[in-house]
N, C-alpha and C positions, 0 to 999 in steps of 0.2 A: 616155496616162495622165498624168494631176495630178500633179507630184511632190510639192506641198505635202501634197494628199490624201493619197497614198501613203504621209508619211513620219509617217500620222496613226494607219495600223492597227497592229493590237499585234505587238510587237516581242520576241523573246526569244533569248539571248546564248549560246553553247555554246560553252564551254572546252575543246578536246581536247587534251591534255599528254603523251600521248604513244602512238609509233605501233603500230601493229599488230604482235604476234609473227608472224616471217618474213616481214619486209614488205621487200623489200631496200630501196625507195626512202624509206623513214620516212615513209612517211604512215598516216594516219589512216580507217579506214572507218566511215564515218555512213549510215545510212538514217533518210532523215525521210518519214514520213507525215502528209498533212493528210487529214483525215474529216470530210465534214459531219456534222451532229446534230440532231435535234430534229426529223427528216423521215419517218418509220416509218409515223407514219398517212398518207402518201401510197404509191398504186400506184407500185413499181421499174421510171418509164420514165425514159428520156433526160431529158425537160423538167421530173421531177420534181427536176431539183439545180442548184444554180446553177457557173457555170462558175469553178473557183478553181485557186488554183494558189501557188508562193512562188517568193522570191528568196533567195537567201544572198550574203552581203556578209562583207566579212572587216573587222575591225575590231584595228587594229593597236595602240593603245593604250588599253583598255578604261575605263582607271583618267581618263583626262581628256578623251574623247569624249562629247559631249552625250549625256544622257537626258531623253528618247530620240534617238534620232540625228536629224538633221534632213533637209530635203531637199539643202541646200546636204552633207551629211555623203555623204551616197550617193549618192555619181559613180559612172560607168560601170567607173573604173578600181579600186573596190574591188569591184565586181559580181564571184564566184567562180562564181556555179551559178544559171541560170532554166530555172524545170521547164518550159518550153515553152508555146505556146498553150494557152489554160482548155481544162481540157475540164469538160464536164455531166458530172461521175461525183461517185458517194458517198467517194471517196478518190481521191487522189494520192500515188504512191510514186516515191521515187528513190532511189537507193545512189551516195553521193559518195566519191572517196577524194580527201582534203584533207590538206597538210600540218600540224603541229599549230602553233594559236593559238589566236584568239577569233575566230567568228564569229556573225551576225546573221540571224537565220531571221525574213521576214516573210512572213504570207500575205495575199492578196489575191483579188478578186472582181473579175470581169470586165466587170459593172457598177459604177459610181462610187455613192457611198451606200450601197451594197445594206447589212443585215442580214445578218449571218452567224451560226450557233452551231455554232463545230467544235471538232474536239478534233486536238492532234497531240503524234505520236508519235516519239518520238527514238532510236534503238539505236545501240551503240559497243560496238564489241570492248572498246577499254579504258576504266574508269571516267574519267566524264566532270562537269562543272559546268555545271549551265543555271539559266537565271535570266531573271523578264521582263524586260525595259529598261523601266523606267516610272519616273517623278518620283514625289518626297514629294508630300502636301498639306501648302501653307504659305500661308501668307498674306503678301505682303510689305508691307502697310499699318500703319499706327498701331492703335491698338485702335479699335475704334469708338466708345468712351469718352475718347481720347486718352492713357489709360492702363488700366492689366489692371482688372479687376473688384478689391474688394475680397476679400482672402484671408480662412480661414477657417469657419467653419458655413456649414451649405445655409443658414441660416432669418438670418444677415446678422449673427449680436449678438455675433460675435469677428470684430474688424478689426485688420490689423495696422500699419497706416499709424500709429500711434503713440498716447498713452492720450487719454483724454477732456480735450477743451480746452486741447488742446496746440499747440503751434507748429504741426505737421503740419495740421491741422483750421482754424487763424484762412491759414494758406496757402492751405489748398485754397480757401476762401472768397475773399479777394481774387484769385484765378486764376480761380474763377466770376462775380467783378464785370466783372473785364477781357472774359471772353469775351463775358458777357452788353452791354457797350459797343461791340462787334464787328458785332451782330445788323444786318444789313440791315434800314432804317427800314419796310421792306412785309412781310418778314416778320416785323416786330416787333409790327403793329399788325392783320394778318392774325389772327397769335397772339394777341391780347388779346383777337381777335372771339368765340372760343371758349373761352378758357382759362375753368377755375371760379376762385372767388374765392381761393384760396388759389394763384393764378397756374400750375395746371399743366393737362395736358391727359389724356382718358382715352382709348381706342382709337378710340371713338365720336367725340368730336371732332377727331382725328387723320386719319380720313378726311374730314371736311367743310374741314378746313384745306388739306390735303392737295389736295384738288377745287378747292376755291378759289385756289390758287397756280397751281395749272396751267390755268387759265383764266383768269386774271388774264395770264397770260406765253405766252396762245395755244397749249397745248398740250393733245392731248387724252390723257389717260391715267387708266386706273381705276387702282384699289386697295381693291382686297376685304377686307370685314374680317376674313378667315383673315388676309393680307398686315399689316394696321394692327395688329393683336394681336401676331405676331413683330414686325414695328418697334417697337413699344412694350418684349417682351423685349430685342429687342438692345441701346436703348441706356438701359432701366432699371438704372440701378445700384446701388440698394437695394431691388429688388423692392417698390417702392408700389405698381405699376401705374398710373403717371400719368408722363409726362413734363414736365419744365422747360422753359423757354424756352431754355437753354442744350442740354440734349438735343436739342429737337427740331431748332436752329438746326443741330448735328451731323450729324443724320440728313438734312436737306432739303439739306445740301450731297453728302454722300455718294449720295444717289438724282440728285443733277446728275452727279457720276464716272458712276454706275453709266448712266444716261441718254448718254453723251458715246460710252464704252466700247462699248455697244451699236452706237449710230449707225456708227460708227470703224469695224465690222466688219459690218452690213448693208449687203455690197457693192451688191444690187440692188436696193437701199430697198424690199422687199417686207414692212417691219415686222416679218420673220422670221428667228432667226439657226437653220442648221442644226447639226448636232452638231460637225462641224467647224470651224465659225465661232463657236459658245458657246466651245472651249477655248480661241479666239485672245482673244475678249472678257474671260474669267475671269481673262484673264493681264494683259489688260492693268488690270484693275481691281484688280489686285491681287491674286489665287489664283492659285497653280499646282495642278491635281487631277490627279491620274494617272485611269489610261480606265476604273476599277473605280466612283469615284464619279461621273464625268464620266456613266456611263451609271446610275447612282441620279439623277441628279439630271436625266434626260433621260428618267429613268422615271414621273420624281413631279412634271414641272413642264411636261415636252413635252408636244406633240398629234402626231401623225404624226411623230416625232424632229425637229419643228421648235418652237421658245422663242420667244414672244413678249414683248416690252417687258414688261409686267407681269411674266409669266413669268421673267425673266433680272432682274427685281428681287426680287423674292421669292426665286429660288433664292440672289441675293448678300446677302442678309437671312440667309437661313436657314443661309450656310455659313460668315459673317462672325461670325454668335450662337453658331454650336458650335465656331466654332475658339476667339476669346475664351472659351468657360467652360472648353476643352479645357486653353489653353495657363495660365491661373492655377491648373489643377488641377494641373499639368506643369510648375512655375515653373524646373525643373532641365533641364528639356528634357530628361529622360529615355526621353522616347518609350512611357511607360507609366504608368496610373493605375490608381487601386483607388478604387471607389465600391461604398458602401452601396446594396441594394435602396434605401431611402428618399432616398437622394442622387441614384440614377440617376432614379427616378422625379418628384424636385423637376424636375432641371433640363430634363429631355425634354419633360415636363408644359408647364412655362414660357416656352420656347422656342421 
């Protein structure tokens, strides 16, 4: 078994605090059942289920133990309970008596990769605390902008970066002269091949620039115009629907990380990352997702649960543009926001 793999499937935590009435030894009686699901329209033979089965792990300090636990986390020596060789059944049952802590219930498939949809089930004589083990989504990057969006209305005309023609405003300008001095001389002049007369670019010319630089630098990679239209939202920051020369100089460096990121984890250069190798990439580009979007995003950008180049840039487009509108909506980090129908629909639309 992979232990990297292994330490990839979902993971959920059970608190047992205290033991059984008339238990002389203080321990604790657990029954856990895993069930598959989603298999009813198949005939009830043997070959109709795939072979699963869990582990239990004990987890001695809950509160400063990775989330999720890692492989290096789950040595032998915290291993408490394996249900034995898979078997092909629609359920696995076992009844543990464990003394009371925290432990870590993970189930597994006998095949590596496999697909699974199950459900399981946990019983305790006494009331008990379960929980999945899974990470926030965070982003640990800059903004894509280099800072939040402007705060404010959907529609841009309340800013709060300070009043009209103010210090704040003659700033940002000379921080836009600077970065624009910055610009790599070929994609300076790449960019002028395209830009309209008022020096910006529109989605349309954003894939031809776009094309043009990676063949220009021997590389062969599309970019669809679904793809060029979110590049465009992510690093619009007044909703013109055109990018700057300082925009797009932003964005062509970040599709270099998100390029690097990829490469970094297609161990077998087959131009493919699979689900497990997308969440080592996302991290290292800078997202951490827990397995709830890690499989949205493996649903809406995969082919066969594997992510191609394009694919793994489009899906860091598309989770770098919602986290940015998320986090200036959340400027308190509250972990909670209220939008208007017309606000949710602005910024989903846009996006």
């Amino acid at each position: 078994m992979n232990a990297e793999k292994f330490a990839t499937n979902p993971q959920y935590l059970v608190t047992l605090r205290e033991p059984d009435d008339e238990e002389e030894d203080g321990e604790c009686t657990m029954i856990v059942a895993l069930l598959q699901r989603g298999r009813r329209f198949f005939t009830a033979t043997d070959d109709t289920w795939d072979a699963i089965g869990f582990f239990v792990y004990e987890v001695q300090d809950p509160d400063s133990s990775p989330v999720p636990l890692t492989a290096e986390y789950l040595t032998d020596d915290r291993l408490v309970f394996y249900s034995g060789k898979c078997k092909y059944s629609h359920e696995v049952t076992h009844r543990l008596k464990l003394s009371p802590g925290t432990f870590c219930i993970i189930p597994y498939t006998y095949e590596e990769d496999a697909a699974g949809d199950f459900l399981l089930r946990i019983y305790t004589e006494k009331e008990n605390c379960c929980r999945e083990n899974d990470e926030d989504v965070t982003i640990c990057l800059l903004s894509s902008k280099g800072a939040t969006r402007p705060t404010g209305t959907v529609n841009g005309e309340v800013d709060e970066g300070g009043e009209e023609g103010g210090d704040d405003e003659d700033e940002e300008r000379v921080n836009d002269d600077e970065a624009e001095d910055e610009v790599e001389e070929n994609v300076r002049e790449a960019f002028d091949l395209v830009a309209s007369s008022d020096g910006t670019i529109n989605c349309y010319s954003l894939q031809t620039l776009l094309k043009n630089l990676t063949e220009e630098n021997g590389r062969e990679l599309e970019f669809s115009m679904d793809m060029c239209r979110s590049m465009v939202a992510l690093m619009d920051s007044n909703y013109s629907g055109t990018l700057t020369l300082k925009e797009f100089d932003r964005l062509h460096r970040l599709i270099i990380q998100w390029e690097e990121a990829f490469s970094g984890h297609d161990k077998d250069s087959s131009g493919q990352l699979s689900t497990y190798e997308l969440r080592k990439a996302l991290r290292t580009a800078g997202y951490s997702v827990n397995r709830h979007v890690l499989k949205a995003l493996v649903l809406r950008y995969g082919h066969d649960r594997k992510i191609s180049l394009s694919d793994f840039i489009g899906c860091a487009v598309k989770l770098m543009c919602m986290i940015d509108i998320y986090c200036d909506l959340d400027p308190n980090n509250e972990n909670a926001i209220v939008l208007s129908r017309n606000e949710w629909l602005k910024y989903t639309m846009y996006c």
